[in-house]
C-alpha positions in Angstrom: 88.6 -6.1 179.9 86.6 -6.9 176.9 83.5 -4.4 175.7 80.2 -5.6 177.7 76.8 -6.0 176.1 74.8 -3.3 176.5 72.0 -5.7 178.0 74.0 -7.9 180.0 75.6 -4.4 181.6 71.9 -2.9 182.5 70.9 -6.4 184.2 74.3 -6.3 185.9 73.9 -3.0 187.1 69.9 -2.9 187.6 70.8 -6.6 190.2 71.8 -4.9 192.8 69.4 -1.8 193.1 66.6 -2.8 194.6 64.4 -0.4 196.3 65.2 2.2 199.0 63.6 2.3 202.4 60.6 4.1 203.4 60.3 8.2 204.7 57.1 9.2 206.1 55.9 12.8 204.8 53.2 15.4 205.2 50.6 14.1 202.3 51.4 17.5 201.0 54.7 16.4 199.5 54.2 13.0 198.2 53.3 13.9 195.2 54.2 11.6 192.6 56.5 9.8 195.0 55.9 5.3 195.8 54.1 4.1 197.7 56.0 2.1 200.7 53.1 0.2 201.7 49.4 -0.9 200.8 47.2 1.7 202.2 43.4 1.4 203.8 41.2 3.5 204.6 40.7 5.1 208.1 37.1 6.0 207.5 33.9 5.7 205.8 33.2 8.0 202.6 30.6 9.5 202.5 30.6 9.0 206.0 26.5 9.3 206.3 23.7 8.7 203.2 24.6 12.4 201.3 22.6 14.7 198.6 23.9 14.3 195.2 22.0 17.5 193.9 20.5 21.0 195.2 16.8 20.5 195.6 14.3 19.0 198.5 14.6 15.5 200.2 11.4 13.7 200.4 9.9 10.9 200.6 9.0 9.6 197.1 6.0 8.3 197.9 4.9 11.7 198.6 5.3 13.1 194.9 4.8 9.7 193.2 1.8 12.0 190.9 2.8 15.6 190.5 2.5 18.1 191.2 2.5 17.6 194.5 2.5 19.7 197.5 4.9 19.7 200.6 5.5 21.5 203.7 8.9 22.7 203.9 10.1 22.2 208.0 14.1 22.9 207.6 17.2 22.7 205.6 20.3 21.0 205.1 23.2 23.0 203.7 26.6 20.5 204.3 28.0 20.8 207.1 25.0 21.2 208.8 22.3 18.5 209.1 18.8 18.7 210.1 18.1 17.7 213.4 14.3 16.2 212.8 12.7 13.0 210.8 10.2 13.8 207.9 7.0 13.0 207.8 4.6 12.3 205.6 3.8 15.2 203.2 7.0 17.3 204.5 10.3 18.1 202.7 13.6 19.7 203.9 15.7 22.3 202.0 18.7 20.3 200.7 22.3 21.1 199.0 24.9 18.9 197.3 26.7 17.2 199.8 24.2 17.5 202.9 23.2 14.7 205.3 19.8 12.9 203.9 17.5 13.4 206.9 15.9 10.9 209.0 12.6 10.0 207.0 13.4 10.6 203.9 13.9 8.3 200.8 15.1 10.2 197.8 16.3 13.8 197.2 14.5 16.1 194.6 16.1 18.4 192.4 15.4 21.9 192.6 14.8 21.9 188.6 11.4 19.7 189.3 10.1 22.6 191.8 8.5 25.5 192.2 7.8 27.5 195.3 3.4 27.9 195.8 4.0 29.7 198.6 6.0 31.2 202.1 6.7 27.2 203.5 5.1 25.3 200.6 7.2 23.6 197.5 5.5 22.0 194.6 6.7 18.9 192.8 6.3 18.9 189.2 8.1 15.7 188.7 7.8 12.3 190.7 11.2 10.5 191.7 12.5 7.3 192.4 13.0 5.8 196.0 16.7 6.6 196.5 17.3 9.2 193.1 19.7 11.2 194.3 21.5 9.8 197.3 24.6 9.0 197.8 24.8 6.1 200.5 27.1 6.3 203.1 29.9 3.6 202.1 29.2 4.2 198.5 33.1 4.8 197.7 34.9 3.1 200.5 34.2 2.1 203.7 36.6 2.1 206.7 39.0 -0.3 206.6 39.1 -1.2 203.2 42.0 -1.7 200.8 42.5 1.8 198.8 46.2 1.8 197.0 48.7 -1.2 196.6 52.0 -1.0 197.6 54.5 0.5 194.5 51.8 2.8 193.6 53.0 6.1 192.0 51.1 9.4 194.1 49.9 10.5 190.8 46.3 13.7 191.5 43.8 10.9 192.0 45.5 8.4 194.2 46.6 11.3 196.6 43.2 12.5 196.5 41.8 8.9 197.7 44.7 9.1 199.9 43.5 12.2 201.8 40.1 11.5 201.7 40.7 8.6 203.7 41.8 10.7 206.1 45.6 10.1 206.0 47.5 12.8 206.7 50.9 11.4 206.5 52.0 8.7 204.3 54.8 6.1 203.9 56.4 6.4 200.6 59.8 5.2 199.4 62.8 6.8 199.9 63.6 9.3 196.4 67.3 8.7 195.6 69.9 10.6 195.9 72.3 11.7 192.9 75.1 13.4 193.3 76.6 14.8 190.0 80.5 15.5 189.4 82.0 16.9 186.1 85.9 16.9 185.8 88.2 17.7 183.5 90.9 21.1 184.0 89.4 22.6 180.8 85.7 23.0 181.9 84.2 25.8 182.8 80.6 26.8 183.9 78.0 28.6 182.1 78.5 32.4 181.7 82.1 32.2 182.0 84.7 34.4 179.8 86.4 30.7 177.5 90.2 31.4 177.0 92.8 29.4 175.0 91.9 25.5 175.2 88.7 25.7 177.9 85.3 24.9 177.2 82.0 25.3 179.0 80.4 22.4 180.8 77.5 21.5 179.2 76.7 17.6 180.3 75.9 17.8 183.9 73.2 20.5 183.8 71.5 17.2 181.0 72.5 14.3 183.6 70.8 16.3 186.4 67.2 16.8 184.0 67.4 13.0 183.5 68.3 12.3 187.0 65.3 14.6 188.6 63.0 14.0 185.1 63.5 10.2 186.4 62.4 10.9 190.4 65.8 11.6 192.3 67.0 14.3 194.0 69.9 15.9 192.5 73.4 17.1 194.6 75.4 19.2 191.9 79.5 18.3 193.0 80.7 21.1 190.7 83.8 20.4 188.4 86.5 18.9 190.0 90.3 19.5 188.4 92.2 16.8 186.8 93.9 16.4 190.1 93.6 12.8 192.3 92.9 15.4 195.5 89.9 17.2 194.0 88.0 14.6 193.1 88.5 12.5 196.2 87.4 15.5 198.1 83.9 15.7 195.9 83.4 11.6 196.5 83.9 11.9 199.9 81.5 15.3 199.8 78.7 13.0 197.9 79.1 10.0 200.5 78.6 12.2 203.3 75.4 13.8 202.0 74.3 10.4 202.1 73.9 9.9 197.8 72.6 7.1 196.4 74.4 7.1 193.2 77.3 9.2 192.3 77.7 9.8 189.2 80.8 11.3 187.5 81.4 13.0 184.1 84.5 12.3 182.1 87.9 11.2 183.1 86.9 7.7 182.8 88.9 6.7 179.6 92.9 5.7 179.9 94.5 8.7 179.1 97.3 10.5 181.3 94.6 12.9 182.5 91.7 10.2 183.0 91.9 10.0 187.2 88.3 9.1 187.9 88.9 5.4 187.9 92.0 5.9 190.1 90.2 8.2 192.6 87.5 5.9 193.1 89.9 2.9 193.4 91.8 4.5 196.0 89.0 5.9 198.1 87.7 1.9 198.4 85.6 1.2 195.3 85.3 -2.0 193.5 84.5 -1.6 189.5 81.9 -3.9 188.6 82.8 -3.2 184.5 84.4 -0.9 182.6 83.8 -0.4 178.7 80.5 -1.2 177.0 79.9 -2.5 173.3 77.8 0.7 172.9 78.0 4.0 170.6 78.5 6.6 171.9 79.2 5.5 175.3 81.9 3.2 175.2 84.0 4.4 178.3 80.8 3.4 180.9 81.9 2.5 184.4 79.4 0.8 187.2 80.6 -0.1 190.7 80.2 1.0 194.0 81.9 2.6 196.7 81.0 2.8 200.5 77.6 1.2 199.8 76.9 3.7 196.8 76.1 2.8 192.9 78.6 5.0 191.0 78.0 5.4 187.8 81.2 6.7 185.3 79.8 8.7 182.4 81.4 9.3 179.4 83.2 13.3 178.7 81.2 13.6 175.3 77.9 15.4 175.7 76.0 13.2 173.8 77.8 10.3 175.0 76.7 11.3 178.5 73.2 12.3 177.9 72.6 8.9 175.8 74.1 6.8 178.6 72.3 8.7 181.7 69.2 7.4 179.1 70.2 3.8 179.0 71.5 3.2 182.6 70.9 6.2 184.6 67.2 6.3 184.7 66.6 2.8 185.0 69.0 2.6 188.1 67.2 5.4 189.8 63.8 3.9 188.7 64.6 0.5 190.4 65.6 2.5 193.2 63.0 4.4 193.8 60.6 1.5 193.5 59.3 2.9 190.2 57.7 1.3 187.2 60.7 2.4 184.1 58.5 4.0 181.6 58.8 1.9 178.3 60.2 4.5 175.8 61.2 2.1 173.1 58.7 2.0 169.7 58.6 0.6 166.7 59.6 2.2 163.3 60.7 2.1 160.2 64.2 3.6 158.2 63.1 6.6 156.8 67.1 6.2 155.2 69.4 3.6 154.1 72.2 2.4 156.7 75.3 1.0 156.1 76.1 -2.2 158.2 77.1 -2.3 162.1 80.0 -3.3 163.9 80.4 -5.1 167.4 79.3 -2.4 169.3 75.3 -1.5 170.1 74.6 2.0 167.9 72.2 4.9 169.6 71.6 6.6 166.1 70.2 10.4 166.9 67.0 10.7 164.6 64.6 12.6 163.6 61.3 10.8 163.1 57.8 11.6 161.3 54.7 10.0 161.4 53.4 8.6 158.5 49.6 7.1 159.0 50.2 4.8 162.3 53.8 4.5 161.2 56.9 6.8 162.7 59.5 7.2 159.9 63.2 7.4 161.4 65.8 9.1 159.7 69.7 9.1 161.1 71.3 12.5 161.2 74.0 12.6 158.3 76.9 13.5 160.9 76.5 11.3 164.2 79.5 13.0 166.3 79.5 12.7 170.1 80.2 16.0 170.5 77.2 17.6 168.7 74.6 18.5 171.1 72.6 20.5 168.4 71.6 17.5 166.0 70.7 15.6 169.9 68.1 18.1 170.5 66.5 18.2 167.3 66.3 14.1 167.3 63.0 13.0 168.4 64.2 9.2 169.0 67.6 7.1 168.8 67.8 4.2 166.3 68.7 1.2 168.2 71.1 -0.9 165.7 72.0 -4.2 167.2 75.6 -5.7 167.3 76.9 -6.9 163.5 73.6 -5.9 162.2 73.1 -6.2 158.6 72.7 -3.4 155.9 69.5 -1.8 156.0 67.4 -0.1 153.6 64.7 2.5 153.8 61.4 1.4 154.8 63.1 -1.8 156.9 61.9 -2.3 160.1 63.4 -0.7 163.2 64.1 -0.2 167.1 64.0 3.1 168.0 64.2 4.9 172.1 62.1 7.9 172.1 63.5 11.0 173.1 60.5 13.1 173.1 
């Protein structure tokens, strides 16, 4: 099998992902979750003609040349509205978000008073028929078309959401990703390394990007280099119900290399195997039992650059998100030598220099070096075959941070 584009293998793998079903949740934990289905609103806001302002509703006639003065019959704190009608020459005690009383016209602020006496208020400014009113209707009005289907629960749009009176809403499904490292010489975190181990570092990265990009995360473990183990952690991620299963390492040809021999006996069909990419070359997409699986690369950065490139797009798609454009452009901040066939991820750090950001690849460019991936602010994208480049020549570059 020849190495894959690294374009033609997203839009192979982003064809069949479309988006999950719906789940209907308490409002309270939709936040930043899709929205399934185009929402109206179940009621009116405000619901009746409301104050704007503390002060005095009137009529505006009545203080149209201040001062003026007017008998005070009642109030209307919110949540409690007055029960008569004013009349000429009459005002009624008011507070932000009060019902506007029968009668009156306009709603005086408390800055253009003064009290003349036990039941009398003075108005030392006049004010304009409907100053200070908020109309019933004025932001929606039952009925009415509120959020579009796709729409990301972002702090306004569940605000709208619960003013409207929904308690519950219909959002898409969040995917499910369940993570498996393997490998016989991983260990986790914290451990005591002897002779030939090392600690696992990429899935705690995979699982950021993973939740970072709006899934839920199901952490397999490390699985041994053993055809038993790992078809015990498959079958563990297909009965939780994952979305995508994603392993780490063992994907390559070597003796030790079982993932693609576990998946194809449990069922799965490999959709490719091998991308044109640095790092990242070992890449497998299929599925198995109805489930994206995704093959990662052993290398850290490898991992971590290829989660970047096909991971979060997959779960984006899937959980009917809009993918966040992270791709600028730049300019060399160093010379490069030319490229092969395959698609270089260059680990950079960048500065910005007027509207310009200034890229600069990292002298050593190993997978392996996790260090010089956290300091890089962005990835030089290099293209296939592409040419020599100098300093200050344009370039593609995938923002990191």
């Amino acid at each position: 099998m020849g190495l894959m584009p690294v374009d033609d293998a997203l839009a192979r793998l982003l064809a069949g992902a479309g988006r999950l079903e719906a789940e209907t949740l308490p409002i309270a934990d939709c936040a930043g979750r899709v929205l399934a289905a185009p929402l109206a609103a179940l009621r009116t806001q405000p619901p009746f003609d409301a104050s704007a302002m503390d002060g005095y509703a009137v009529r505006a006639a009545d203080v149209a040349s201040p001062p003026a003065r007017l008998r005070v019959i009642g109030q209307a704190p919110a949540g409690e509205p007055f029960a008569g009608v004013l009349g000429p020459g009459e005002a009624v005690r008011i507070f932000t978000g009060g019902v506007v009383p029968g009668g009156a016209d306009s709603v005086l602020i408390q800055e253009n008073t003064r009290l003349a006496s036990d039941g009398v208020v003075e108005a030392t400014e006049a004010v304009a028929p409907g100053k200070n009113i908020r109309r019933r209707g004025l932001d929606f009005e039952a009925g009415a078309h509120l959020l579009d289907d796709g729409r990301v629960l972002d702090a306004a749009a569940l605000s709208l959401a619960a003013s409207a009176n929904h308690a519950r809403l219909g959002v898409v499904k969040r995917p499910l990703v369940a993570i498996l490292a393997t490998g016989d010489e991983l260990l986790p975190p914290g451990s005591t390394v002897g002779p030939g181990q090392i600690i696992a570092s990429n899935l705690y990265g995979v699982a950021a990007l993973a939740r970072s990009a709006g899934a839920d995360v199901l952490d397999l473990g490390i699985a041994p280099d053993r055809e038993a183990a790992i078809a015990q952690a498959l079958e563990r991620a297909i009965q939780a119900g994952a979305d995508i299963i994603v392993t780490i390492g063992g994907a390559s040809v070597g003796d030790h290399d079982l993932v693609q021999k576990s998946l194809l006996a449990q069922g799965a069909s490999i959709d490719f195997w091998k991308i044109a990419m640095r790092p990242g070359k070992p890449l497998m997409a299929g599925q198995l039992a109805g489930r994206h699986v995704l093959g990662l690369p052993g290398n850290p950065v490898a991992s971590l650059i290829c989660s970047l490139v096909f991971l979060v797009p997959l779960i984006s798609s899937l959980a009917g998100r809009p993918g966040e454009n992270l791709y600028r452009d730049g300019v060399l901040g160093s010379a490069l030598p030319k490229n092969d066939l395959r698609q270089d991820f260059l680990r950079a750090v960048v500065r910005e220099d007027g509207d310009r950001l200034v890229a600069s690849a990292a002298p050593v460019q190993d997978s392996s070096m996790l260090r010089v991936l956290a300091e890089a602010r962005a990835l030089i994208v290099r293209e296939p075959f592409a040419p020599a480049a100098a300093a200050g020549d344009p370039c593609r570059l995938l923002m990191l941070r």
